[in-house]
PDB file with one MODEL, atoms N, CA, C and O in Angstrom:
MODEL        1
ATOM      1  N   UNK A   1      63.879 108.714  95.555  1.00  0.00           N
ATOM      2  CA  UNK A   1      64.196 109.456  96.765  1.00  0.00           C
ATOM      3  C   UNK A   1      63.692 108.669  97.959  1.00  0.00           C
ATOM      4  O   UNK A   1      62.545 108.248  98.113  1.00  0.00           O
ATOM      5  N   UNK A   2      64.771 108.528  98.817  1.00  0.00           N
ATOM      6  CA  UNK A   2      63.932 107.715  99.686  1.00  0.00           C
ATOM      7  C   UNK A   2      64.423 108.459 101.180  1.00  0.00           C
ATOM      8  O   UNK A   2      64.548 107.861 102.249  1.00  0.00           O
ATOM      9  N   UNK A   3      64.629 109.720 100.975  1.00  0.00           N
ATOM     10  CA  UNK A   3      64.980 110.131 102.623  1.00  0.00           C
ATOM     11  C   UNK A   3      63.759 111.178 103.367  1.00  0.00           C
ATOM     12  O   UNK A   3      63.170 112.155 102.905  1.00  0.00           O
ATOM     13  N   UNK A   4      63.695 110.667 104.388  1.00  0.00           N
ATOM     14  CA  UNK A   4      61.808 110.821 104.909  1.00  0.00           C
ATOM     15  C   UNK A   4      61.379 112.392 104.325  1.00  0.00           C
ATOM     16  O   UNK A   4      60.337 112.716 103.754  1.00  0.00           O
ATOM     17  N   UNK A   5      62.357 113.089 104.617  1.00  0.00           N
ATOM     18  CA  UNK A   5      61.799 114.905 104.946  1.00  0.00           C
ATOM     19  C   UNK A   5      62.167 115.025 104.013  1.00  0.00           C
ATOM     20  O   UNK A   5      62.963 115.946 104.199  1.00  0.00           O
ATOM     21  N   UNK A   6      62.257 114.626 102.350  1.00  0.00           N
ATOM     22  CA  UNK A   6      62.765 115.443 101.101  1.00  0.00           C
ATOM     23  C   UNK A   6      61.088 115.350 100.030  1.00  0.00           C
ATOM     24  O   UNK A   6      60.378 114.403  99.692  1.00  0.00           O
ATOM     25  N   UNK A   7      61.031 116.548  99.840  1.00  0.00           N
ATOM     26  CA  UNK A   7      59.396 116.789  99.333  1.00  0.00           C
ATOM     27  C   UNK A   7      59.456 115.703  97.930  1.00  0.00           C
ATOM     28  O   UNK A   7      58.398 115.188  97.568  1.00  0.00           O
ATOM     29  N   UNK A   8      60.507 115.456  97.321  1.00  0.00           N
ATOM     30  CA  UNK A   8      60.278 114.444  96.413  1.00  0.00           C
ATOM     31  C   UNK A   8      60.305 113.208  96.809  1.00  0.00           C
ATOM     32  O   UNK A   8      60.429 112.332  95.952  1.00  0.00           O
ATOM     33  N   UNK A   9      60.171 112.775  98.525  1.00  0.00           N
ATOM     34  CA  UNK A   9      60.670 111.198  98.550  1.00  0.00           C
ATOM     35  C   UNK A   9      59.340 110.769  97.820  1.00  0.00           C
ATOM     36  O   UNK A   9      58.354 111.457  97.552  1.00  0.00           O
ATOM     37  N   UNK A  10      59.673 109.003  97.494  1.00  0.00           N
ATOM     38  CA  UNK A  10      59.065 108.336  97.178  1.00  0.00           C
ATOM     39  C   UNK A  10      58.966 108.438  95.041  1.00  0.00           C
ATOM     40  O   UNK A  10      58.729 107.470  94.319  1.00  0.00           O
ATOM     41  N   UNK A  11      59.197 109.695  94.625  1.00  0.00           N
ATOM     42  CA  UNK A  11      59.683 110.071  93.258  1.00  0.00           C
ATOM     43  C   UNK A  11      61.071 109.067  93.010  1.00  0.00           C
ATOM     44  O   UNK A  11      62.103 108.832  93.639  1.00  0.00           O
ATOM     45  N   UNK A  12      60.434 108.604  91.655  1.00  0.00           N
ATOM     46  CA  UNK A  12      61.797 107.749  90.765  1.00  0.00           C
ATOM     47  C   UNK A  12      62.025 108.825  89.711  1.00  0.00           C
ATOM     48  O   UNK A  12      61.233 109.695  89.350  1.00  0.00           O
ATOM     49  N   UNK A  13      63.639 108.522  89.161  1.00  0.00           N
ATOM     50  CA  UNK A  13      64.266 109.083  88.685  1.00  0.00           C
ATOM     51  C   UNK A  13      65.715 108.644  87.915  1.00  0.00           C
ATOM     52  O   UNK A  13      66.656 108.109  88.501  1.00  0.00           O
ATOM     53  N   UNK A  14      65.693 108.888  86.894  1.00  0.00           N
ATOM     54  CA  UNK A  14      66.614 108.195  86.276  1.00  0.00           C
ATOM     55  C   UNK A  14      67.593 108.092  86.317  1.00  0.00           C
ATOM     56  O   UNK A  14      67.924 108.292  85.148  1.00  0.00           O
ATOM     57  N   UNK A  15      69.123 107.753  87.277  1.00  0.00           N
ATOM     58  CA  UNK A  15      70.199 108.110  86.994  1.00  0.00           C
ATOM     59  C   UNK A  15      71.316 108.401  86.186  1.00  0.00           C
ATOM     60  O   UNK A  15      72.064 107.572  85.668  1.00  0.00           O
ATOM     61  N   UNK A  16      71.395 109.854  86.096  1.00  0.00           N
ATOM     62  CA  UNK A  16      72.691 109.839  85.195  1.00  0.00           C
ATOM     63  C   UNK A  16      73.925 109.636  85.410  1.00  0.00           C
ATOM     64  O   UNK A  16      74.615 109.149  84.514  1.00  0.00           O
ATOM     65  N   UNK A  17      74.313 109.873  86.296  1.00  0.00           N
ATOM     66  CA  UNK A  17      75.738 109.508  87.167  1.00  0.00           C
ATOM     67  C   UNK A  17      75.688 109.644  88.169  1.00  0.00           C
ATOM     68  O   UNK A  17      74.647 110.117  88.624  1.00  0.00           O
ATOM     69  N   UNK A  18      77.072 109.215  89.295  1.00  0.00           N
ATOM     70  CA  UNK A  18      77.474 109.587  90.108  1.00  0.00           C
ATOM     71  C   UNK A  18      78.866 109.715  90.113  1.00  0.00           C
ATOM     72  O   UNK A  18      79.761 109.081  89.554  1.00  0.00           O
ATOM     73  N   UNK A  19      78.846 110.826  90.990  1.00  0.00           N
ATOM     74  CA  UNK A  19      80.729 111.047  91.722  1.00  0.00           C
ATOM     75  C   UNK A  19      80.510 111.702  92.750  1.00  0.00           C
ATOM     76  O   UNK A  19      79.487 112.221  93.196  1.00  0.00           O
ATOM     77  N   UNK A  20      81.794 111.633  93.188  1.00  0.00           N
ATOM     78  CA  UNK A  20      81.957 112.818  94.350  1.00  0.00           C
ATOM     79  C   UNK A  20      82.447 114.197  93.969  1.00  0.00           C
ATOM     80  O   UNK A  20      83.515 114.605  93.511  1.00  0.00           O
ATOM     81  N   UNK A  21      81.335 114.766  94.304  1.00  0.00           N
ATOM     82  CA  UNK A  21      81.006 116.633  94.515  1.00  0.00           C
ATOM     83  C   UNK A  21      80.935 116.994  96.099  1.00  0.00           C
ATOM     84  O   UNK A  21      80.280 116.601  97.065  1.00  0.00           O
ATOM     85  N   UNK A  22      82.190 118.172  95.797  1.00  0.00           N
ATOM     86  CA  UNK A  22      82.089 118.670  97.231  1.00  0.00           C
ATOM     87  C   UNK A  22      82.256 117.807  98.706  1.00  0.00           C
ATOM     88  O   UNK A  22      81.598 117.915  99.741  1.00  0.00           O
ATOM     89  N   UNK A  23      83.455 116.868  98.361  1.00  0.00           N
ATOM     90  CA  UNK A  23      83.330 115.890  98.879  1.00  0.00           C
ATOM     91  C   UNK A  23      82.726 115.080  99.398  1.00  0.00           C
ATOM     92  O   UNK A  23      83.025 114.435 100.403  1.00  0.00           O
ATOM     93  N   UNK A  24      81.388 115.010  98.468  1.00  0.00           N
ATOM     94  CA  UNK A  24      80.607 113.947  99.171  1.00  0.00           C
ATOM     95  C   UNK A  24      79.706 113.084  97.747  1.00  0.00           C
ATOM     96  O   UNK A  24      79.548 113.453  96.583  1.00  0.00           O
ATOM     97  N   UNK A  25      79.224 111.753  98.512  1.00  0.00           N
ATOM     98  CA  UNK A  25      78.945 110.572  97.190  1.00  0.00           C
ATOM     99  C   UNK A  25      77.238 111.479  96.959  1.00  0.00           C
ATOM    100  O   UNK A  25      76.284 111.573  97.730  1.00  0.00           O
ATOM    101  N   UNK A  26      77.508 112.146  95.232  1.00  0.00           N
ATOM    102  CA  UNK A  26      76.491 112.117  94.708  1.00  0.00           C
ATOM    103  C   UNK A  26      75.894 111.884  93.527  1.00  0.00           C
ATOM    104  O   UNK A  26      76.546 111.831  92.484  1.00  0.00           O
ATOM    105  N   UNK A  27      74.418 111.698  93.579  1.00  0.00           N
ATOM    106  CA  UNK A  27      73.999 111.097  92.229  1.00  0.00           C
ATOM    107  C   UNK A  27      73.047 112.610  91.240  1.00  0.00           C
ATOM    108  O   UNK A  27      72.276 113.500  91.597  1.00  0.00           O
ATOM    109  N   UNK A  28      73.775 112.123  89.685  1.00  0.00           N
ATOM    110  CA  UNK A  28      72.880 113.452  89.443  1.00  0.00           C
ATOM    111  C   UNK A  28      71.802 112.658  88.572  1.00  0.00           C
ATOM    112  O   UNK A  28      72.039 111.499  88.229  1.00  0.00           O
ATOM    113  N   UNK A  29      70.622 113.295  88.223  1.00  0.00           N
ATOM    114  CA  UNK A  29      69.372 113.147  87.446  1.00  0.00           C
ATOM    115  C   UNK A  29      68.739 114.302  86.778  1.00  0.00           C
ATOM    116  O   UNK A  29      68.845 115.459  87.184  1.00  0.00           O
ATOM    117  N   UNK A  30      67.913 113.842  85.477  1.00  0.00           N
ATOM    118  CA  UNK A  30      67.074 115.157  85.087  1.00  0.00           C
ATOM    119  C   UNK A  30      65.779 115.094  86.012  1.00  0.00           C
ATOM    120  O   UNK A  30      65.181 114.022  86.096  1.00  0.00           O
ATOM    121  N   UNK A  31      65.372 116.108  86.645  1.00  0.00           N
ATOM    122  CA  UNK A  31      64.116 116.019  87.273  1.00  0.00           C
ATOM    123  C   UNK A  31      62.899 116.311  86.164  1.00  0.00           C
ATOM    124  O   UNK A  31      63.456 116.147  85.078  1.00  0.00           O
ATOM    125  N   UNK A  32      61.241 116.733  85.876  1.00  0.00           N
ATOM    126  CA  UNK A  32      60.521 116.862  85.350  1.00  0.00           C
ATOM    127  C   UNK A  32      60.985 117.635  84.545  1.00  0.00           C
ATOM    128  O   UNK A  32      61.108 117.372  83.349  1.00  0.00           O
ATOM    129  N   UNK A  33      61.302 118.669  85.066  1.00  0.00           N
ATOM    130  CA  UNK A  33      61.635 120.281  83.832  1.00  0.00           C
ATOM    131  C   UNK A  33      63.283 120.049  83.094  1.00  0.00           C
ATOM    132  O   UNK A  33      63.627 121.154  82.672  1.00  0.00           O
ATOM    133  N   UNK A  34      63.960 119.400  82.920  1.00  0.00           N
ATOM    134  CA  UNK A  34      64.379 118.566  82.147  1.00  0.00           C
ATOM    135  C   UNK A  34      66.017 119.082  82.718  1.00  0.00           C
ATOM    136  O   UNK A  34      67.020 119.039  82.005  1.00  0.00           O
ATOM    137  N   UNK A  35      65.987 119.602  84.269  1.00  0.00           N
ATOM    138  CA  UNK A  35      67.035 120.935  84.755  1.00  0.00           C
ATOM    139  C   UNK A  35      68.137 119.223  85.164  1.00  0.00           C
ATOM    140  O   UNK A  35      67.655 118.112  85.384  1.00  0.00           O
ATOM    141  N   UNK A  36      69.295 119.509  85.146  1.00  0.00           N
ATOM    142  CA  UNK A  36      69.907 118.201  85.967  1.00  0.00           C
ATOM    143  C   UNK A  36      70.657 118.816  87.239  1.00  0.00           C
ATOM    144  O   UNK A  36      71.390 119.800  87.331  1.00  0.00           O
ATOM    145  N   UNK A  37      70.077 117.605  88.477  1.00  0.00           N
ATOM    146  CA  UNK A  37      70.007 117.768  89.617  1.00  0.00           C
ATOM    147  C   UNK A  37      70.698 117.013  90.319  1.00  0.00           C
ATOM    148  O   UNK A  37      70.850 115.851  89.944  1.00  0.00           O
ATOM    149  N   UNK A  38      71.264 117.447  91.455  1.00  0.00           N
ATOM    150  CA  UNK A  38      71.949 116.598  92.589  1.00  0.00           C
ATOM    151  C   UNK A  38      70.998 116.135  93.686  1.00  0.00           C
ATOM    152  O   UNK A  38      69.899 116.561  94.042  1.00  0.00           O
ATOM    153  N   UNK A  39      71.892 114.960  94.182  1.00  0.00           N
ATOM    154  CA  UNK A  39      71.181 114.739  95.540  1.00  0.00           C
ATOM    155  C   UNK A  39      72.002 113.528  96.338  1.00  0.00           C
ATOM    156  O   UNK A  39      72.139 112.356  95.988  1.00  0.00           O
ATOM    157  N   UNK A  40      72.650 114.398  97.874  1.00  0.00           N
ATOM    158  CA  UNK A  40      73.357 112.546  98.115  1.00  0.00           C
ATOM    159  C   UNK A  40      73.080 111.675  97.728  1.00  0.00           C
ATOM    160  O   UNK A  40      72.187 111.826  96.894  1.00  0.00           O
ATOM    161  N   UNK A  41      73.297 110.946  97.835  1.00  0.00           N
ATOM    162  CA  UNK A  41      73.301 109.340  97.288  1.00  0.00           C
ATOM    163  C   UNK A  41      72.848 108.577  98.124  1.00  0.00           C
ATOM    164  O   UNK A  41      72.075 107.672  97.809  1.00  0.00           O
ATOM    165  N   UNK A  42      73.387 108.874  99.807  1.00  0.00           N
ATOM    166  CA  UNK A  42      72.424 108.602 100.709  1.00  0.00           C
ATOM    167  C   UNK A  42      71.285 108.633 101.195  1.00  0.00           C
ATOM    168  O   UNK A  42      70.927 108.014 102.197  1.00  0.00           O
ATOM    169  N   UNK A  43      70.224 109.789 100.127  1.00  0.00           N
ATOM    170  CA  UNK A  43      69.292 110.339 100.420  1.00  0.00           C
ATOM    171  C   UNK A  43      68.037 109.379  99.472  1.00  0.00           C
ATOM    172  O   UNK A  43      66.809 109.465  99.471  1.00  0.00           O
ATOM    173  N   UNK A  44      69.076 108.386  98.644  1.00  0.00           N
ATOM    174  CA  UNK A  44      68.244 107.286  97.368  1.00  0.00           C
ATOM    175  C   UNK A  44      68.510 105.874  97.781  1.00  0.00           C
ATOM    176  O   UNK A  44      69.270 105.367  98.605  1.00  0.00           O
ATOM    177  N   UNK A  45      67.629 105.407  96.932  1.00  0.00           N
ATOM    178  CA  UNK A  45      68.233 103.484  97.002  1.00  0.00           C
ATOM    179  C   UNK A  45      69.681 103.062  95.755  1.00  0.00           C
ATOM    180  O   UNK A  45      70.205 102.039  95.315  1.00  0.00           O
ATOM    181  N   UNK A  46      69.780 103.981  95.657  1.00  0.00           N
ATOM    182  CA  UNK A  46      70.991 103.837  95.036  1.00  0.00           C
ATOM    183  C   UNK A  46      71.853 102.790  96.026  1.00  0.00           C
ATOM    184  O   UNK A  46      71.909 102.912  97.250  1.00  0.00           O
ATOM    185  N   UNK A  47      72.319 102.046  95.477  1.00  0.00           N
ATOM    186  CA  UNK A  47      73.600 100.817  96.100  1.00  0.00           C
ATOM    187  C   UNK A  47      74.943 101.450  96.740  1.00  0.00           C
ATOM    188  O   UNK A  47      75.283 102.393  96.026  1.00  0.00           O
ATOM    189  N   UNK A  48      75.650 101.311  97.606  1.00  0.00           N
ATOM    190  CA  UNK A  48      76.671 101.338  98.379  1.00  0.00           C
ATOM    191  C   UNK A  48      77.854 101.747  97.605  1.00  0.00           C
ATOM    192  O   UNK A  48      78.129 100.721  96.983  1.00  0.00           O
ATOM    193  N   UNK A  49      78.580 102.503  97.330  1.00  0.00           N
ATOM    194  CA  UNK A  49      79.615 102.468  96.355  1.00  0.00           C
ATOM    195  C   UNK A  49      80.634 101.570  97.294  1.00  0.00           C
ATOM    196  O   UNK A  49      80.905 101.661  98.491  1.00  0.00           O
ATOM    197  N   UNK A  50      81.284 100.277  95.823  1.00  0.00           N
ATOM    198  CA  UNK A  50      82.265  99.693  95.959  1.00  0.00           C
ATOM    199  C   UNK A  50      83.221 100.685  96.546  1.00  0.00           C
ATOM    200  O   UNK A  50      83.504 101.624  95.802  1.00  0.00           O
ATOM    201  N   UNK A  51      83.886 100.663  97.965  1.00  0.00           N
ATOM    202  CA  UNK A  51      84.636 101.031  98.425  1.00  0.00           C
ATOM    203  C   UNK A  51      86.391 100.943  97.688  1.00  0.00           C
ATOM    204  O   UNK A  51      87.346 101.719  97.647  1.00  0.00           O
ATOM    205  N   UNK A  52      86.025  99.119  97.036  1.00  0.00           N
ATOM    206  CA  UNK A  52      87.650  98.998  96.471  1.00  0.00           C
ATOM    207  C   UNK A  52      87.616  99.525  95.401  1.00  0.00           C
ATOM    208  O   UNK A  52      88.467 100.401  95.248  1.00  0.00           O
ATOM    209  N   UNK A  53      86.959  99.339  94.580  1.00  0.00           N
ATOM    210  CA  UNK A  53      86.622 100.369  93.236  1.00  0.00           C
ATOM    211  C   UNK A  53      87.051 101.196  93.215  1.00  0.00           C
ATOM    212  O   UNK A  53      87.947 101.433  92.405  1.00  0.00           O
ATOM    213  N   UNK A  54      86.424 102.473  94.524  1.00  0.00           N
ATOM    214  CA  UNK A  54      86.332 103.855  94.568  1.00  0.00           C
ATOM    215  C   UNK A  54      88.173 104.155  94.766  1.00  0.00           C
ATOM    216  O   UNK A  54      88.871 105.066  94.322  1.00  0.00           O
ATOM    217  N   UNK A  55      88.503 103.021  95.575  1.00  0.00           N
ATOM    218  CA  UNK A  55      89.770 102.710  96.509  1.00  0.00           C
ATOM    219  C   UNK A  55      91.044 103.078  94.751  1.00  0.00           C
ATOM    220  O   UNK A  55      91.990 103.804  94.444  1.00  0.00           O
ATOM    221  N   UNK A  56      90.403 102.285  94.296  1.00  0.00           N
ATOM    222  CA  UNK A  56      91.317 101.376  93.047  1.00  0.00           C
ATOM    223  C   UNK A  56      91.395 102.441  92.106  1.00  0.00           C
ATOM    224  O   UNK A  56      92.334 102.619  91.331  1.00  0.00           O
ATOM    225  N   UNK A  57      90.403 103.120  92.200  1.00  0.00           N
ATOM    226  CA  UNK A  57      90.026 104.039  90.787  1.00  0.00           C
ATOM    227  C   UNK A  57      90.166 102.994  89.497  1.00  0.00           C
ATOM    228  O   UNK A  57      90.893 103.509  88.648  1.00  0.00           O
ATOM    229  N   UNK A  58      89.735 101.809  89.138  1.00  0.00           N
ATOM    230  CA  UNK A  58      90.137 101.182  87.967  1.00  0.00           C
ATOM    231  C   UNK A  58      91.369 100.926  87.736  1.00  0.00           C
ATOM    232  O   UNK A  58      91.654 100.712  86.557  1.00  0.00           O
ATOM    233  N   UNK A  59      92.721 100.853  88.994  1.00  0.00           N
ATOM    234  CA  UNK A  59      93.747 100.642  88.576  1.00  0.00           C
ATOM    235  C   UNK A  59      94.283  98.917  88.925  1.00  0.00           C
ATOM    236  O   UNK A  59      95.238  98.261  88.511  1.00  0.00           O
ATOM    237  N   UNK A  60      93.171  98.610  89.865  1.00  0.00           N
ATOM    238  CA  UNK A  60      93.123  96.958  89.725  1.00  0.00           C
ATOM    239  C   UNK A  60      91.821  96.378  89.723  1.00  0.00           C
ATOM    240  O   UNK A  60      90.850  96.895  90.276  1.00  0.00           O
ATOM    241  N   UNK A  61      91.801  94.888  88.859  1.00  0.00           N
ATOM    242  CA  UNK A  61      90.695  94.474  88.523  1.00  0.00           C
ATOM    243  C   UNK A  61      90.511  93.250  89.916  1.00  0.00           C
ATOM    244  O   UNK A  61      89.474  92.606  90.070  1.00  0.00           O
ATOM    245  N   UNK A  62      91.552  93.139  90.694  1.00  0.00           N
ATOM    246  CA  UNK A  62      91.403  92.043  91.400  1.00  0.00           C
ATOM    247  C   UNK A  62      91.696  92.538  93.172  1.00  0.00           C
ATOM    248  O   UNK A  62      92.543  93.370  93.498  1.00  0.00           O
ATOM    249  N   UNK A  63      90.864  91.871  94.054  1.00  0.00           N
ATOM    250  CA  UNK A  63      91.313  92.212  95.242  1.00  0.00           C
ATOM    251  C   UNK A  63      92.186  91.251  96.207  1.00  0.00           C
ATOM    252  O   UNK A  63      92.075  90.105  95.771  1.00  0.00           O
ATOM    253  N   UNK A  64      92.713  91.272  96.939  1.00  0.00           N
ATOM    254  CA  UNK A  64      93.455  90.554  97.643  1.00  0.00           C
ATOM    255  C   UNK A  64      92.845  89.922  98.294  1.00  0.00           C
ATOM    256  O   UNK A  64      93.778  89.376  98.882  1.00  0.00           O
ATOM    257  N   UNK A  65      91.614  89.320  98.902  1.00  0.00           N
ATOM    258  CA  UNK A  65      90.976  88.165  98.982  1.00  0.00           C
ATOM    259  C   UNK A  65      90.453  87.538  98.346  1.00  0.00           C
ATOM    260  O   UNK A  65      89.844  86.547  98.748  1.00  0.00           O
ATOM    261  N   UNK A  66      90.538  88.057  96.635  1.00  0.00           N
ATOM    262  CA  UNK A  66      89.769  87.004  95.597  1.00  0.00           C
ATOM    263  C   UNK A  66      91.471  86.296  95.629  1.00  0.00           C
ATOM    264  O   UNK A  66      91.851  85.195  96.027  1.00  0.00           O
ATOM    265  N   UNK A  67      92.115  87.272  95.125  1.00  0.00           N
ATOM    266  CA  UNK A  67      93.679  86.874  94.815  1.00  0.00           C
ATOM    267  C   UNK A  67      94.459  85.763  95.656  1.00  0.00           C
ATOM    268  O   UNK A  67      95.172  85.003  95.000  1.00  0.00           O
ATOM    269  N   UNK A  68      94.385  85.543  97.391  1.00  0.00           N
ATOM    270  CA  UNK A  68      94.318  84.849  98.219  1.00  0.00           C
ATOM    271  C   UNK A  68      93.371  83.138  98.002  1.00  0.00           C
ATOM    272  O   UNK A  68      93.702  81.955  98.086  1.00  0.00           O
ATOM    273  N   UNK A  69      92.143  83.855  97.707  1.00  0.00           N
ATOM    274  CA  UNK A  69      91.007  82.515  97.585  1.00  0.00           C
ATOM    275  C   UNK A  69      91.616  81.653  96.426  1.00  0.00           C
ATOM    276  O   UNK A  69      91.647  80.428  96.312  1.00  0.00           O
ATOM    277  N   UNK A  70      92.272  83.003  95.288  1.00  0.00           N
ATOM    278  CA  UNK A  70      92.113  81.749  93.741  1.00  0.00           C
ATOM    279  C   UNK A  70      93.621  80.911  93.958  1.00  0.00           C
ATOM    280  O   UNK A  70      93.906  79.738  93.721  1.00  0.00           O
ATOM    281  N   UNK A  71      94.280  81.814  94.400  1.00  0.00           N
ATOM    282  CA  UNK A  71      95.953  80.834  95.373  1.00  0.00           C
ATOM    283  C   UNK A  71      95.396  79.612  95.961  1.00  0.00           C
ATOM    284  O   UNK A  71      96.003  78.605  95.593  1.00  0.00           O
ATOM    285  N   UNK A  72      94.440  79.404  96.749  1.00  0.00           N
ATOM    286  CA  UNK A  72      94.223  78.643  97.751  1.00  0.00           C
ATOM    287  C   UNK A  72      93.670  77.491  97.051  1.00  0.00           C
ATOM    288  O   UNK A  72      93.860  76.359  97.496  1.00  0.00           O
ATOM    289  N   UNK A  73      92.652  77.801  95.436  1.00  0.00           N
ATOM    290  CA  UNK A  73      91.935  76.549  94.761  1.00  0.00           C
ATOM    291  C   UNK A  73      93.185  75.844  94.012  1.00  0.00           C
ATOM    292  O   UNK A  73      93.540  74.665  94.037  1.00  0.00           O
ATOM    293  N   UNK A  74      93.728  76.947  93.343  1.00  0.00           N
ATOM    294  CA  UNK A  74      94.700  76.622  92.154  1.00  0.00           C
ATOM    295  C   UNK A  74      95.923  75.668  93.324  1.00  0.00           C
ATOM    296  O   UNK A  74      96.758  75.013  92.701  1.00  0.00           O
ATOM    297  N   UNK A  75      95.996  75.613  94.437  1.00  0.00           N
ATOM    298  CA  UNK A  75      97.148  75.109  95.402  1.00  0.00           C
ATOM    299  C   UNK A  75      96.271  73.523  95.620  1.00  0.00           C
ATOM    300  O   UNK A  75      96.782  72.424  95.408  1.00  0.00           O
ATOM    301  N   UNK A  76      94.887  73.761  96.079  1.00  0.00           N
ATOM    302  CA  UNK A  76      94.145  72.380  96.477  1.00  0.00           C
ATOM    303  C   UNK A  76      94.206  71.704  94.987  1.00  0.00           C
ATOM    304  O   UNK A  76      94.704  70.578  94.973  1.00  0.00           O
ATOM    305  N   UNK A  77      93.778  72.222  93.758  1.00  0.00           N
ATOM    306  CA  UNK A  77      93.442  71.176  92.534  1.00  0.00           C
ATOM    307  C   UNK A  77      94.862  70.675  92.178  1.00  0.00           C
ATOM    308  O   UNK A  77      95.006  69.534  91.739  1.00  0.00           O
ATOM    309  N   UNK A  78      95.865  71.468  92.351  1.00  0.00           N
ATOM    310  CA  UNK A  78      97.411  70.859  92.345  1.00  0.00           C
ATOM    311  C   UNK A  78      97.234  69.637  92.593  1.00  0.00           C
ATOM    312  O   UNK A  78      96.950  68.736  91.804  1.00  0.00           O
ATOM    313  N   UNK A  79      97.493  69.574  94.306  1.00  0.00           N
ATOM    314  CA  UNK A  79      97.601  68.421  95.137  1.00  0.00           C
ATOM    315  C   UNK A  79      96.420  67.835  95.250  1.00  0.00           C
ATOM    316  O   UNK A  79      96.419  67.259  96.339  1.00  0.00           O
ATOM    317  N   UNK A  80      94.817  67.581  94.378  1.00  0.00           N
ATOM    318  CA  UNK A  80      94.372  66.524  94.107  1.00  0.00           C
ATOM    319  C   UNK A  80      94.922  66.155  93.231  1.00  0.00           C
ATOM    320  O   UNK A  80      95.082  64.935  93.227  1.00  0.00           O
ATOM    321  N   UNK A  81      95.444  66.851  92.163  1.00  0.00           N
ATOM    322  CA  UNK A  81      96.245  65.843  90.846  1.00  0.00           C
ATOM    323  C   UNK A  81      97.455  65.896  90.993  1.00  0.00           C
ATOM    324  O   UNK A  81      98.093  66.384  90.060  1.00  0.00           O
ATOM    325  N   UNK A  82      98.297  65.354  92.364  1.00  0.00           N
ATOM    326  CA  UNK A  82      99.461  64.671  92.279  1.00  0.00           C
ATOM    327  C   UNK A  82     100.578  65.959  91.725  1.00  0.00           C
ATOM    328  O   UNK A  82     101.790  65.761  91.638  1.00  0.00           O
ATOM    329  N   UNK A  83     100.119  66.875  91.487  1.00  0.00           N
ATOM    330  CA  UNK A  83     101.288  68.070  90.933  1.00  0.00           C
ATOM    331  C   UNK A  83     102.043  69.272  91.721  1.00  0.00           C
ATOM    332  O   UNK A  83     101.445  70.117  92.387  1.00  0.00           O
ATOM    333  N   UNK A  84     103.061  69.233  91.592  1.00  0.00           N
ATOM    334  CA  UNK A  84     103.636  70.231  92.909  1.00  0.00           C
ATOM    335  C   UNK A  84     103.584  71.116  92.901  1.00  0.00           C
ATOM    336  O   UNK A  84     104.006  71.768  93.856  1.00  0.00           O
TER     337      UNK A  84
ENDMDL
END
């Protein structure tokens, strides 16, 4: 927990998941009494959710600036080896 005014900040905790509840990004955990609990996601050091991910839902593995970049090597190693 790392958000100033929450009586558990500074408490670790194990994550069990996250999604969005109630439209908003949250993470759940068992707290001590073994109850499982919510809490934004913003409110932890939990990491940033991949936006394209979230974007993609798993329906692409690649983004259009990797896709762009690997065009751009696979085009330069061509034309160091003489190939069109």
């Amino acid at each position: 927990m790392t958000h100033p005014f929450h009586p558990q900040r500074g408490q670790r905790f194990v994550l069990t998941t996250r999604r969005q509840n109630w439209g908003e990004d949250r993470v759940m955990y068992y707290n001590a009494q073994g109850r499982l609990c919510s809490i934004l996601a913003s409110w932890t050091n939990v990491p940033e959710m991949d936006f394209f991910a979230q974007a993609s839902a798993g329906r692409s593995w690649f983004r259009t600036d990797d896709l762009l970049q690997l065009s751009a090597l696979i085009r330069s190693l061509r034309e160091a080896h003489g190939d069109k």
